[in-house]
PAFINU-670412 format. One record per residue: residue in three letters; x, y, z of N, C-alpha, C in turn. Coordinates in steps of 0.05 Angstrom, whole numbers, padded with zeros to 5 digits, always signed. Each point is the difference from the previous one (the first is absolute). Layout:
N
ALAXYZXYZXYZ;...
This chain:
382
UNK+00017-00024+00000-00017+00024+00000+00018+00025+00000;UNK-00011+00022+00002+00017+00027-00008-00013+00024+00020;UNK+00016+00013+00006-00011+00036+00011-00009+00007-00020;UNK-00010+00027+00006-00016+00027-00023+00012+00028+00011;UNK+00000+00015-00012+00016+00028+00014-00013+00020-00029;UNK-00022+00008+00014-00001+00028-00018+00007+00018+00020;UNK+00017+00022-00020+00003+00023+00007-00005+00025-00014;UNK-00015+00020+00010-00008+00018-00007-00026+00007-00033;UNK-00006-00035+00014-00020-00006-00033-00022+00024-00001;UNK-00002+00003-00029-00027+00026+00001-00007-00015-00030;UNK-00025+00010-00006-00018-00005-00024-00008+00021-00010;UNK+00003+00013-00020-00012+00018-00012-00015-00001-00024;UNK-00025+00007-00006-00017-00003-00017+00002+00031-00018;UNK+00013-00002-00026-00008+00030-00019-00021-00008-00011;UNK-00023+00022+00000-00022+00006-00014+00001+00030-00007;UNK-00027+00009+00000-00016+00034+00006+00014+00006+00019;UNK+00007-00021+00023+00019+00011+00019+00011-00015+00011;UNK+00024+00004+00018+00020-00014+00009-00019-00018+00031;UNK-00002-00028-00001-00012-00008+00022+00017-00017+00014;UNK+00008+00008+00026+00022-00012+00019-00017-00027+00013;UNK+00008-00022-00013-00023-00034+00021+00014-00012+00022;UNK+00030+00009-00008+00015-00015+00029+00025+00017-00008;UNK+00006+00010+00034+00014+00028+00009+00021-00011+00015;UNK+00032-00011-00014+00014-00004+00022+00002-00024+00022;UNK-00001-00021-00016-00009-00032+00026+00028-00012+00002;UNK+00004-00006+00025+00025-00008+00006-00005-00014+00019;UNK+00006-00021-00002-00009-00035+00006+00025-00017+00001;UNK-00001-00014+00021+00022-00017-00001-00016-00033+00008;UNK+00005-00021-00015-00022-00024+00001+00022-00020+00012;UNK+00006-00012+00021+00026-00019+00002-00023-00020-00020;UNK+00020-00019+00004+00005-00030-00012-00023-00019+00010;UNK-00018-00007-00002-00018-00011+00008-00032+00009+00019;UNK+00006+00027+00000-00017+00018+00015-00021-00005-00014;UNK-00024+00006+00011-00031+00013-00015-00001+00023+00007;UNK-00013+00016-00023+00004+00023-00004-00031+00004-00007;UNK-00019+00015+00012-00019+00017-00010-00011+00020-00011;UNK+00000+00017-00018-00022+00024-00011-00012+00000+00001;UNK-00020+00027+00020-00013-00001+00002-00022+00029+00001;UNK-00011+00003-00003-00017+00027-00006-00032+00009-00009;UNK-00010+00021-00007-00024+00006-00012+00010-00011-00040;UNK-00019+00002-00011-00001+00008-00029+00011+00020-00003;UNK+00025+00004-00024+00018+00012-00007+00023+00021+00013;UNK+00000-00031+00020+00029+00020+00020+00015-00010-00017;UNK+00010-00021-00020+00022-00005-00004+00013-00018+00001;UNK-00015-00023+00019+00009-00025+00003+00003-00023-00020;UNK-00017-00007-00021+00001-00009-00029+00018+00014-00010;UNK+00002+00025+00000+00025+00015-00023+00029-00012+00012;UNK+00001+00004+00024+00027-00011+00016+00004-00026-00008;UNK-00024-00020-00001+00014-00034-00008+00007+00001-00027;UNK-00020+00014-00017+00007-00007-00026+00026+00009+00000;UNK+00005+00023+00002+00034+00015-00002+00023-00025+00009;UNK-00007-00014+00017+00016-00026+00007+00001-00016-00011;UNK-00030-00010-00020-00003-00017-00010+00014+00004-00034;UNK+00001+00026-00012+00011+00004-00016-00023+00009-00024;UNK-00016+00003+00010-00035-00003-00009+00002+00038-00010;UNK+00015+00016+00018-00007+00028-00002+00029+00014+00000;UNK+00011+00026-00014+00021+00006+00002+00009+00016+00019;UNK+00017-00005+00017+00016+00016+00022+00002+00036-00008;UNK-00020+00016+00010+00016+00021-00005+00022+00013+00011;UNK-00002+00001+00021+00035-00002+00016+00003-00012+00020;UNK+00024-00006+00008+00006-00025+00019+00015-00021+00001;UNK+00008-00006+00003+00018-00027+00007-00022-00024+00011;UNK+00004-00024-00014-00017-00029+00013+00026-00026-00007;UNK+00003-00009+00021+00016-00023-00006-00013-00025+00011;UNK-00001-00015-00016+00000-00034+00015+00025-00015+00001;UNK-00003-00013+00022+00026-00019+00005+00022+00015-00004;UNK+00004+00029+00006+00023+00013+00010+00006+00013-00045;UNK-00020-00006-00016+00006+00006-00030-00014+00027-00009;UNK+00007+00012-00006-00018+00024-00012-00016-00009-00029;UNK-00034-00002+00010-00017-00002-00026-00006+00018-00014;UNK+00004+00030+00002-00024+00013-00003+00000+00000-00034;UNK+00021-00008-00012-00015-00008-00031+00000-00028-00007;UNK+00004-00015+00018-00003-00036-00007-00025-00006-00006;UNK-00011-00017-00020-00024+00001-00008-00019-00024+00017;UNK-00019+00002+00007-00020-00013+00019+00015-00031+00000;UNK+00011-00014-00025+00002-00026-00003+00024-00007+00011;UNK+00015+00022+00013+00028-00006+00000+00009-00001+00032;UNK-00021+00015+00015-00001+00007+00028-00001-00020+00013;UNK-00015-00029-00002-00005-00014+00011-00013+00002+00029;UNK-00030+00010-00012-00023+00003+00022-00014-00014-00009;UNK-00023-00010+00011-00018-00008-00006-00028+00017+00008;UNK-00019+00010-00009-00025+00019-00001-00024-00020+00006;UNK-00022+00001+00018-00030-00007+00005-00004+00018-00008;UNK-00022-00001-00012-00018+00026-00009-00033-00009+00019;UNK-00021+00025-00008-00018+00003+00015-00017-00025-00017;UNK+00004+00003-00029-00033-00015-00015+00024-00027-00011;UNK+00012-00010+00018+00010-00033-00003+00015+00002-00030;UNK-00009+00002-00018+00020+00002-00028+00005-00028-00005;UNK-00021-00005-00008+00011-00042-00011-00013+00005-00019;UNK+00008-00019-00012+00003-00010-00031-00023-00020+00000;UNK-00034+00008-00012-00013-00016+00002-00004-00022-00017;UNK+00015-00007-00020+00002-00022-00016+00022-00023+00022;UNK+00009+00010+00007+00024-00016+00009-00013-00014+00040;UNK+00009-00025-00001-00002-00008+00025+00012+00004+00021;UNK+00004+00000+00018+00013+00011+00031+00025-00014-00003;UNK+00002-00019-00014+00034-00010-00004+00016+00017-00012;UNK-00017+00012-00022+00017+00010-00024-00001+00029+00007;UNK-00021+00007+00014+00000+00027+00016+00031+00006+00017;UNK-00002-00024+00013+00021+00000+00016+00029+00000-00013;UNK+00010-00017-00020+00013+00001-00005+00003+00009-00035;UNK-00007+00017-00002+00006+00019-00026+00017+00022+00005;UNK+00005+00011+00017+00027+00022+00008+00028-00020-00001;UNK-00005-00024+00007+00025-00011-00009+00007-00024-00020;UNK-00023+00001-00017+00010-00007-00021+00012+00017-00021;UNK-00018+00043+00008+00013+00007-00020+00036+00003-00002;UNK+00010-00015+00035+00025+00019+00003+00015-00034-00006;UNK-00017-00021-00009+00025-00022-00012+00002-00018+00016;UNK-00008+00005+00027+00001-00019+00017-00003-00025+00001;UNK+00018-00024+00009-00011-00030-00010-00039-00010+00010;UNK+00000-00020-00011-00017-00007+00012-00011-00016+00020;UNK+00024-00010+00016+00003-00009+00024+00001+00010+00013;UNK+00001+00028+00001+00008+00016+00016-00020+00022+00007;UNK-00019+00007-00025-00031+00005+00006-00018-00014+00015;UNK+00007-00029-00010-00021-00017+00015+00003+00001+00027;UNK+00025+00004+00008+00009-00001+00027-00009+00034+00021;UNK+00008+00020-00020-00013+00024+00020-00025-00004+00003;UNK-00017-00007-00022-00037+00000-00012-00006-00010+00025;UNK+00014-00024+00004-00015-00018+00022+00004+00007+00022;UNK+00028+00007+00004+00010+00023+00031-00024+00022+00009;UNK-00006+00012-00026-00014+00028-00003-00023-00005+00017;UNK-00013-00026-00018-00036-00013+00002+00001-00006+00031;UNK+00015-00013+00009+00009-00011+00028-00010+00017+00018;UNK+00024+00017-00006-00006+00025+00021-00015+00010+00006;UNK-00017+00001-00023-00030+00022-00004-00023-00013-00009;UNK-00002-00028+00012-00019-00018+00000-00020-00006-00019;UNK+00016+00005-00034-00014+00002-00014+00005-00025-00025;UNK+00010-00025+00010+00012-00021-00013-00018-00014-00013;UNK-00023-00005+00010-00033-00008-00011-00010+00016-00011;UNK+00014+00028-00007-00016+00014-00029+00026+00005-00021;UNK+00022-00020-00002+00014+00004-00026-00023-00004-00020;UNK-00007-00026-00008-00009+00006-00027-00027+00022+00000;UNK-00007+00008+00014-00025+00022-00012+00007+00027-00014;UNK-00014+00012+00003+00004+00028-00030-00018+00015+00029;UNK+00016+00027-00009-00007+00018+00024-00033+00006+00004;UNK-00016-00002-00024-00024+00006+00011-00019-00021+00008;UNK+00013-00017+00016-00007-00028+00014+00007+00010+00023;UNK+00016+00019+00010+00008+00001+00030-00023+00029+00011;UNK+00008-00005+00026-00012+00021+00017+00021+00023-00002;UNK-00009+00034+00005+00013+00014+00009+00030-00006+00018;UNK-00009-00011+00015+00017-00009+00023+00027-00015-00008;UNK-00009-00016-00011+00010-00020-00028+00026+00020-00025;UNK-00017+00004-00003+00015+00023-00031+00024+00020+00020;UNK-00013+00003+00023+00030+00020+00007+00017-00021+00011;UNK+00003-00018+00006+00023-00030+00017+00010+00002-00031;UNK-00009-00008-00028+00012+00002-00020+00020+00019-00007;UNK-00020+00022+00003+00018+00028-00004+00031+00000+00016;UNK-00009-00011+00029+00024+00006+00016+00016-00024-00009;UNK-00004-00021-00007+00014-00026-00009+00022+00010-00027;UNK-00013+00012-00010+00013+00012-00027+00021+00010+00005;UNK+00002+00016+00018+00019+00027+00015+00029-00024+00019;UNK-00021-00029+00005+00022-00007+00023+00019-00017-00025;UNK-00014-00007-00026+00020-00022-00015+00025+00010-00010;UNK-00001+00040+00007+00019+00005-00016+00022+00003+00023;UNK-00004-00004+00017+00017-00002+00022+00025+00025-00003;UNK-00017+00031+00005+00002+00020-00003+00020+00026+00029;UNK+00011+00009-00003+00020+00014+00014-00023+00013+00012;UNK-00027+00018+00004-00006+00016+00002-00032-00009-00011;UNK-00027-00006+00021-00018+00001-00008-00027+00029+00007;UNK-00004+00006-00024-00025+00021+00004-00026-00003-00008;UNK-00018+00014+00020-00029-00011+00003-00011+00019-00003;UNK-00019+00009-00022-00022+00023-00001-00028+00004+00001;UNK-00004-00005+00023-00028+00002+00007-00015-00034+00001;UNK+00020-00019+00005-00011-00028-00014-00027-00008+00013;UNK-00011+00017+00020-00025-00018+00010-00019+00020+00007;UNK+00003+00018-00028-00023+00027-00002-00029-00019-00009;UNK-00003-00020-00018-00018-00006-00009-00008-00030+00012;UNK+00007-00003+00022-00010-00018+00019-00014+00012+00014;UNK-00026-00029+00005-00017+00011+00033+00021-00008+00023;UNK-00013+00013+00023+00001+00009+00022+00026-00025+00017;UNK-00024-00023+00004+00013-00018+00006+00029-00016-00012;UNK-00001-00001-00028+00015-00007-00023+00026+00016+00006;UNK-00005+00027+00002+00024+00028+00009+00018-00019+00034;UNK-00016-00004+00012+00014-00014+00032+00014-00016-00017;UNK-00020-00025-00009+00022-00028+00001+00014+00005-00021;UNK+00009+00021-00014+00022+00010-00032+00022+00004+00026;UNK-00012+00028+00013+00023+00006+00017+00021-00011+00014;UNK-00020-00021+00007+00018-00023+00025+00021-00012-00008;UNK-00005-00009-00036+00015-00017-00018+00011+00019-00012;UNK+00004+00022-00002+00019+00013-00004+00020+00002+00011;UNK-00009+00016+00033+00026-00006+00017+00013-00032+00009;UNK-00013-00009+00000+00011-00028-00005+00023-00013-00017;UNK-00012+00014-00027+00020-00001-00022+00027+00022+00007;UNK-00008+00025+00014+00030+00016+00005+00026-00027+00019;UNK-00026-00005+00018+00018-00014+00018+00015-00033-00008;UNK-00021-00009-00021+00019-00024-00015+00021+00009-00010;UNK-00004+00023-00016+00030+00002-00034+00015+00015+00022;UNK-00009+00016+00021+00018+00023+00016+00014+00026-00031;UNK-00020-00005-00014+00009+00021-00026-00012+00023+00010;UNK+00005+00018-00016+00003+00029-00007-00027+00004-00011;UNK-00017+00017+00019-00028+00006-00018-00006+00034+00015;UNK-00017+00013-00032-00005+00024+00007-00033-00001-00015;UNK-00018+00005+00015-00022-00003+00001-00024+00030+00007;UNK-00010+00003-00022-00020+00021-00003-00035-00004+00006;UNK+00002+00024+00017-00028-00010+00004-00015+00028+00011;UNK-00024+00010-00002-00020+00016+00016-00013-00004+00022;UNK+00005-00031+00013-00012-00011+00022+00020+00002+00019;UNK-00008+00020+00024+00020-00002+00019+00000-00015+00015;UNK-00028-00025+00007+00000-00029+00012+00024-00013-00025;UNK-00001-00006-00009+00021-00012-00018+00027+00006+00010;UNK+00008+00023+00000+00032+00013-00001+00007-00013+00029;UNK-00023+00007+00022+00000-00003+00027+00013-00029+00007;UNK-00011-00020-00014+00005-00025-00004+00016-00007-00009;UNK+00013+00007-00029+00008-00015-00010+00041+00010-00001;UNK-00007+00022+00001+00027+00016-00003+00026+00001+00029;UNK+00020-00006-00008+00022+00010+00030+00001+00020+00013;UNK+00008+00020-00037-00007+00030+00005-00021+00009-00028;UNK-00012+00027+00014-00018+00009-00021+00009+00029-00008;UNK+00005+00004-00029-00002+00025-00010-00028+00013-00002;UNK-00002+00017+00021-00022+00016-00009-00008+00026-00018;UNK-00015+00004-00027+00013+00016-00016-00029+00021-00006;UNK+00004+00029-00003-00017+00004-00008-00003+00033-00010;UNK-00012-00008-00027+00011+00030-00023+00024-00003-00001;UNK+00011-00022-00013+00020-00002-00001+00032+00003+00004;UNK-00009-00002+00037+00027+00000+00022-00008-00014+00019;UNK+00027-00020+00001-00003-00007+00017-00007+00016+00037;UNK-00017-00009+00005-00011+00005+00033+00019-00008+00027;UNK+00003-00031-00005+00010-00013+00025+00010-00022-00012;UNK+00024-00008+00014+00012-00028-00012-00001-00014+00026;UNK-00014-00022+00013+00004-00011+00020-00016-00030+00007;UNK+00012-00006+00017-00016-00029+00006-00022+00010+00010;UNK-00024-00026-00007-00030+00003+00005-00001+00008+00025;UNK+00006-00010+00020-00012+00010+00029+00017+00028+00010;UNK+00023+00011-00013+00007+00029+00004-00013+00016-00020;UNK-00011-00008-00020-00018+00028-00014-00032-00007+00024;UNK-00001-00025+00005-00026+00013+00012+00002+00012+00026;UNK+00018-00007+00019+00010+00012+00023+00008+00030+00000;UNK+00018+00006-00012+00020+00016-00009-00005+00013-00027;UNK-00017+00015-00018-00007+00005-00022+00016+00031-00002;UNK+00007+00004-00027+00025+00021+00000-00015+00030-00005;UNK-00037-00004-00011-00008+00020+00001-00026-00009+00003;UNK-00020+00019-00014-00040+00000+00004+00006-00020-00019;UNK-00002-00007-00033-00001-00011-00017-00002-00028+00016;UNK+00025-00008+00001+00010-00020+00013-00020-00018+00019;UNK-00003+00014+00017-00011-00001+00025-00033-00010-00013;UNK-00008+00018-00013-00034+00005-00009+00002-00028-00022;UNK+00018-00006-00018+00002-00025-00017-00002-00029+00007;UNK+00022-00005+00026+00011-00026+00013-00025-00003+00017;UNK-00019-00018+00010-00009-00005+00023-00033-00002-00019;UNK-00017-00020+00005-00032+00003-00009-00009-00010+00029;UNK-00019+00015+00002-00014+00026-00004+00024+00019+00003;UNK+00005+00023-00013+00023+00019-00003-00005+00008+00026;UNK+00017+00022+00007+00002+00010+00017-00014+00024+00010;UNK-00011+00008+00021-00013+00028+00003+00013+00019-00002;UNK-00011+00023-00011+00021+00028-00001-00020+00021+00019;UNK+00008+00024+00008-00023+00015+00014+00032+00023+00000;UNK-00006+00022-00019+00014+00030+00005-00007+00017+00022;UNK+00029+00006+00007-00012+00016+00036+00031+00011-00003;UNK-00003+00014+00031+00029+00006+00009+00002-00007+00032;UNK+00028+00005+00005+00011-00012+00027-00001+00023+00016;UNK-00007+00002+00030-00009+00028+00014+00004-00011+00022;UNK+00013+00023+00008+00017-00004+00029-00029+00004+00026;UNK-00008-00015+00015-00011+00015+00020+00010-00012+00024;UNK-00019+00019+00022+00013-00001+00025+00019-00030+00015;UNK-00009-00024-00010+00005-00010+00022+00008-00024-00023;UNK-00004-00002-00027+00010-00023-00012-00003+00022-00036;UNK+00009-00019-00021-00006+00015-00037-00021-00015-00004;UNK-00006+00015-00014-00034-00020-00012+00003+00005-00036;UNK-00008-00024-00010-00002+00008-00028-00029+00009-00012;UNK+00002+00018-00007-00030+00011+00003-00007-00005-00033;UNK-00023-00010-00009-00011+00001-00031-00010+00021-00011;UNK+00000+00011-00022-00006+00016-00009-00024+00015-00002;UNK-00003+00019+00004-00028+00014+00005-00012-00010+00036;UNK+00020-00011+00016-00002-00007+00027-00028-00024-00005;UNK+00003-00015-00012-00021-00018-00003+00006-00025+00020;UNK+00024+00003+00014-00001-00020+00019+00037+00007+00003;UNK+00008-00009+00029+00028+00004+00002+00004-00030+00027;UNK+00024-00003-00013+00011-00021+00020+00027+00003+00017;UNK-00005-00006+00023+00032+00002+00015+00026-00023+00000;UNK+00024+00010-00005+00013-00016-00008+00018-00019+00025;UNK+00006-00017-00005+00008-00018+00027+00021+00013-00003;UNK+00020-00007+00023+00032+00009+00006+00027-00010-00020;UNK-00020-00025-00010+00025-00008-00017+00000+00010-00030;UNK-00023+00004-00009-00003+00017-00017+00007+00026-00008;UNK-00011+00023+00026+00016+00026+00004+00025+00001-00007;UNK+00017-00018+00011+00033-00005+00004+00006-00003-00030;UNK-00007-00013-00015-00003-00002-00026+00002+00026-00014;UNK-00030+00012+00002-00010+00030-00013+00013+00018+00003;UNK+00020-00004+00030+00007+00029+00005+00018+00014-00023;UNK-00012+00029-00003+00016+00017-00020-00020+00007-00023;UNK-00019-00021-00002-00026+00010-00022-00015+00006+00018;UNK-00009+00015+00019-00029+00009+00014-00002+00032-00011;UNK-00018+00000-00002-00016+00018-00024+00007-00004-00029;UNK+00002-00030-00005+00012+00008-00029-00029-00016-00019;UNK-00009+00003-00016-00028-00012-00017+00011-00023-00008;UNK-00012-00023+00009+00002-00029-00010-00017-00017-00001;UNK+00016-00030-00004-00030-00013-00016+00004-00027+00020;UNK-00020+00000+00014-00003-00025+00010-00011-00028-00008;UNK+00022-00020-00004+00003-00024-00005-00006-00023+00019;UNK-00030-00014-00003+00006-00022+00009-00018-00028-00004;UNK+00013-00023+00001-00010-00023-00012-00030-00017+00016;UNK-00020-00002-00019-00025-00014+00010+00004-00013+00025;UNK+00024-00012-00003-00008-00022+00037+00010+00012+00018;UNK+00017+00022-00001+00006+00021+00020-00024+00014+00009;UNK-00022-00005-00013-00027+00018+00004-00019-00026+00014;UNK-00010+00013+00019-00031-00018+00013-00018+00012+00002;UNK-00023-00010+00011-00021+00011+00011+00002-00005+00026;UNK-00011+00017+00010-00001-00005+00031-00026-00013+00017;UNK+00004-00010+00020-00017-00018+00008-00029+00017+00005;UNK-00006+00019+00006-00021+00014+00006-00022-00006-00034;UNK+00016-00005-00018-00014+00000-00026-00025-00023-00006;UNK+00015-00026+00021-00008-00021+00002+00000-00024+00016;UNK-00002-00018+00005+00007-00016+00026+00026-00002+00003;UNK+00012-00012+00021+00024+00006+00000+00008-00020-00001;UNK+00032+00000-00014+00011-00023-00011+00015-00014+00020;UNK+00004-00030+00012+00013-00005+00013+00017-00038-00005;UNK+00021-00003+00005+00025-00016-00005+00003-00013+00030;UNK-00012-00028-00004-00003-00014+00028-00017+00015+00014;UNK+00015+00008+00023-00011+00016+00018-00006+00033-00002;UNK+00021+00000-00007+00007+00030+00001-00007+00014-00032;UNK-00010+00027+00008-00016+00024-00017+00028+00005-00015;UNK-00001+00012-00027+00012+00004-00008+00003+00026-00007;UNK+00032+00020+00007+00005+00030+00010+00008+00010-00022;UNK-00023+00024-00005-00002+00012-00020+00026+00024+00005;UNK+00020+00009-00028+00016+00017+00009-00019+00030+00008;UNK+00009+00014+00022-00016+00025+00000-00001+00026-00013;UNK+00013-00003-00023-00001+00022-00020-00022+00001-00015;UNK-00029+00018+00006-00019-00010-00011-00015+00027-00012;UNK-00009-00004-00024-00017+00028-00011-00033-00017-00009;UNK-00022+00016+00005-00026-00002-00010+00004+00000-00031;UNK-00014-00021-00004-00006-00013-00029-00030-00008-00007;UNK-00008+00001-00022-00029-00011-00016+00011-00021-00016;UNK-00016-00020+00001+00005-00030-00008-00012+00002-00028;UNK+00017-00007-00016-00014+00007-00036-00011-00033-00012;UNK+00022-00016+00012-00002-00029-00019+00018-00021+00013;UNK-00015-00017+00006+00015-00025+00013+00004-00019-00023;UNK+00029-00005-00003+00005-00029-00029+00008-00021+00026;UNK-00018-00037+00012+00005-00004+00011+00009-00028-00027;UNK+00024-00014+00011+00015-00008-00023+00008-00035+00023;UNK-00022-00008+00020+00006-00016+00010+00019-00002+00020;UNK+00031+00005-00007+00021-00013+00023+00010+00040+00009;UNK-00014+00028-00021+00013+00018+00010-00037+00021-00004;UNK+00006+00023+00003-00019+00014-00014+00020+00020-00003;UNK-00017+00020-00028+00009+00018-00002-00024+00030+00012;UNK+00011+00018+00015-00016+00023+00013+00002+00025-00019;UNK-00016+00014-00018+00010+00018-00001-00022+00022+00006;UNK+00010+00024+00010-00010+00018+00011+00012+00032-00005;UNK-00017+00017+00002+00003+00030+00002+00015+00011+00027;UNK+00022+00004+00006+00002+00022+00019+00016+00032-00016;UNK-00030+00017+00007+00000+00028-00012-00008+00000-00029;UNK+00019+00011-00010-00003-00001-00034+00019-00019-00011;UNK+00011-00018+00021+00017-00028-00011-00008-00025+00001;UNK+00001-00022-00023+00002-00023+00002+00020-00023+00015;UNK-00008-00010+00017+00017-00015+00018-00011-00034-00002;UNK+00020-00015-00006-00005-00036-00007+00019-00005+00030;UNK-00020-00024+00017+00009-00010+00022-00006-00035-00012;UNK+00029-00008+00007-00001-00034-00003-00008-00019+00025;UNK-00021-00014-00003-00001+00001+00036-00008-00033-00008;UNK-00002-00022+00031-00008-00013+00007-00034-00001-00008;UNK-00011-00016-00020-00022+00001-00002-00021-00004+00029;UNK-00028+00018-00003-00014+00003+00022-00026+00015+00000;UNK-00019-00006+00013-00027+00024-00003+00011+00028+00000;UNK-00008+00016-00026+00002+00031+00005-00035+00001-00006;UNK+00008+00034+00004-00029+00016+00002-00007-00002-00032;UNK-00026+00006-00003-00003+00013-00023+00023+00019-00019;UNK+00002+00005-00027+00014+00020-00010-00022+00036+00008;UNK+00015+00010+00005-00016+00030+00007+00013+00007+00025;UNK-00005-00033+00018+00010+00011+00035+00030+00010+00005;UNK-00005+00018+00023+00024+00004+00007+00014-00018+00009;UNK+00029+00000+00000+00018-00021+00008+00027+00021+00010;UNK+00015-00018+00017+00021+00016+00009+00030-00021-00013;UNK+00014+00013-00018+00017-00008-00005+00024+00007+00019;UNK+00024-00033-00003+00022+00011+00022+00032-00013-00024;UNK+00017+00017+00004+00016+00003-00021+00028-00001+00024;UNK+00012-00023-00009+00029-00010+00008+00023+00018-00012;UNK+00000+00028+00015+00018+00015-00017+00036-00004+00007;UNK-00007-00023+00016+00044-00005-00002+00003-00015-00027;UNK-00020-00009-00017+00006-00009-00018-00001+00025-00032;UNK-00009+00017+00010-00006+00026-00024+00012+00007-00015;UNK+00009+00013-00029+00014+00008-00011-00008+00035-00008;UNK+00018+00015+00005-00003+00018-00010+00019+00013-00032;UNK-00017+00021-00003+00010+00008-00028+00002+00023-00009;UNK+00022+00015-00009+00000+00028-00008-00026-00003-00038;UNK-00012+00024+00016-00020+00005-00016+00012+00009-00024;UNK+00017+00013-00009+00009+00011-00031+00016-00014-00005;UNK+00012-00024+00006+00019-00016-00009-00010-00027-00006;UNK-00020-00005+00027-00006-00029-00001+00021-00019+00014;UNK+00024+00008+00010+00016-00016+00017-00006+00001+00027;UNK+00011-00026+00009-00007-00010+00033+00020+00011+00007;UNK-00017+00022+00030+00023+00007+00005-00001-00003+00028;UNK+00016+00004+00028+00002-00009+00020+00021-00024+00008;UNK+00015-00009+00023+00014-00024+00006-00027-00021+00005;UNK+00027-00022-00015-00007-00019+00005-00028-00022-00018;
């Protein structure tokens, strides 16, 4: 297998006018890593693989594989192998010949086809559909092909674009599983695109997060969701996203309170938090924080209790109107009005009130993130 090292890759599109799709990406992929893209529609993440893949032309930049500079080696020469989103088989041809047609065109014996074909099928549990023709298989089916294709060429460098956009729901899990499965058999080199941030969350070591084409955050899954480098970030990684509520930080007598905007509700900040803030009080920011950091409080409803004992609501609490309960079996989702803001609480499913009633929301603010409002960066220790 091989590293990847772009440096300073950009894309530029001439038309009517000059359109900048990817600004500057500088990536370093070791040797067997998984690698994610990940983003909205047209941050850039497709433009970045193809540029690897050889699919689109570098407008400036340096990209090397295996320590070689490609940026004019032509797609065939790179030795990657590409999934695409709509599978790409050859519907005359059977899952054998599917499989092994990339290396017949390169001469390969034929003992030696038969031998990856069947390695390939093995792996990807698809040995009982050699002889069929692709429109005999399931969805599910046609992409194990797809990825079988990619494994016969036994490739320095595998890329994935979007491969389980046109799968259902369930089909997307068990792809995923057998995907990373497959990173952890070959231990190869994969860089993998996708719009699903359950996906990236899963499947990736580290995730490039990209968007309008710059990169955001380069980091492992549980430090962009912990640790997120700005709002984007933060508001992208995590479903149900994250709550936002604009306010500022205000010194009073006896503790800071972050107060919301138009005073529609203000909360006091614990000690370990303050210690954090100090140096932004009075400064306009954006408060960050994630659904299960949010509850309802027991006055809303019966009260919740674990064995014996009631379970202690944190006491940071503001009046709320209950808009819509999503109860989802093992969680619910709460979401609610406090002031002129939308607020989603992840809670322990349980009797709530009607939607209309009041409810008192309580918000775990040692877990909070704050954010400079004209920048969008997290700012504060820690």
């Amino acid at each position: 297998m091989a590293s990847v090292k772009l440096e300073g890759i950009r894309k530029i599109y001439q038309g009517q006018s000059e359109h900048v799709a990817v600004h500057g990406v500088d990536l370093d992929v070791a040797d067997g890593e998984f690698i994610v893209l990940v983003g909205p529609s047209g941050c850039g993440k497709s433009t970045t693989l193809r540029m690897i893949a050889g699919l689109e032309s570098i407008t400036a930049g340096t990209l090397s594989i295996d320590g070689r500079i490609v940026n004019d080696v032509p797609p065939k020469n790179r030795d990657i192998a590409m999934v695409f989103q709509n599978y790409a088989l050859y519907p005359h041809m059977s899952v054998r010949d599917n499989l092994a047609f990339a290396l017949k065109l390169r001469k390969t014996s034929d003992s030696e086809i038969e031998k990856r074909v069947s390695k390939a099928a093995e792996i990807l549990g698809i040995t009982e559909y050699l002889g069929r023709k692709p429109k005999a298989l399931s969805g599910g089916q046609r992409q194990r092909v797809a990825l079988g294709r990619a494994i016969v060429r036994e490739p320095k460098v595998f890329l994935f674009d979007e491969p389980l956009s046109n799968l259902d729901a369930q089909l997307r899990v068990q792809m995923r599983r057998e995907i990373a499965k497959l990173h952890t058999d070959l231990r190869a080199t994969m860089i993998y695109v996708t719009h699903d941030q359950v996906e990236a969350m899963t499947l990736g070591d580290r995730i490039v997060v990209m968007n309008k084409g710059h990169v955001q955050q380069i980091d492992t899954p549980m430090n962009l969701y912990d640790h997120p480098r700005n709002k984007f970030v933060a508001g992208f990684i995590g479903s149900p996203g994250m709550n936002f509520v604009d306010g500022a930080l205000v010194n009073g007598e006896d503790s800071v309170q972050f107060v919301a905007d138009g005073n529609s509700f203000s909360l006091d900040l614990p000690l370990g938090l303050i210690e954090r803030m100090k140096g932004f009080e009075g400064q306009a920011v954006t408060l960050g924080i994630r659904p299960e950091d949010v509850s309802v409080a027991p006055e809303a409803g019966p009260p919740l209790f674990t064995g014996e004992s009631t379970i202690v609501h944190p006491p940071i609490t503001a009046p709320a109107r209950l808009e819509l309960v999503e109860a989802l079996g093992n969680e619910a989702f709460v979401y609610s009005s406090v002031g002129k803001y939308s607020v989603t609480a992840r809670v322990a499913p349980r009797p709530f009130p009607d939607s209309g009633s009041p409810i008192t929301l309580a918000f775990d603010l040692a877990k909070a993130h704050f954010f400079d409002r004209d920048t969008g960066e997290r700012i504060g220790r820690g």
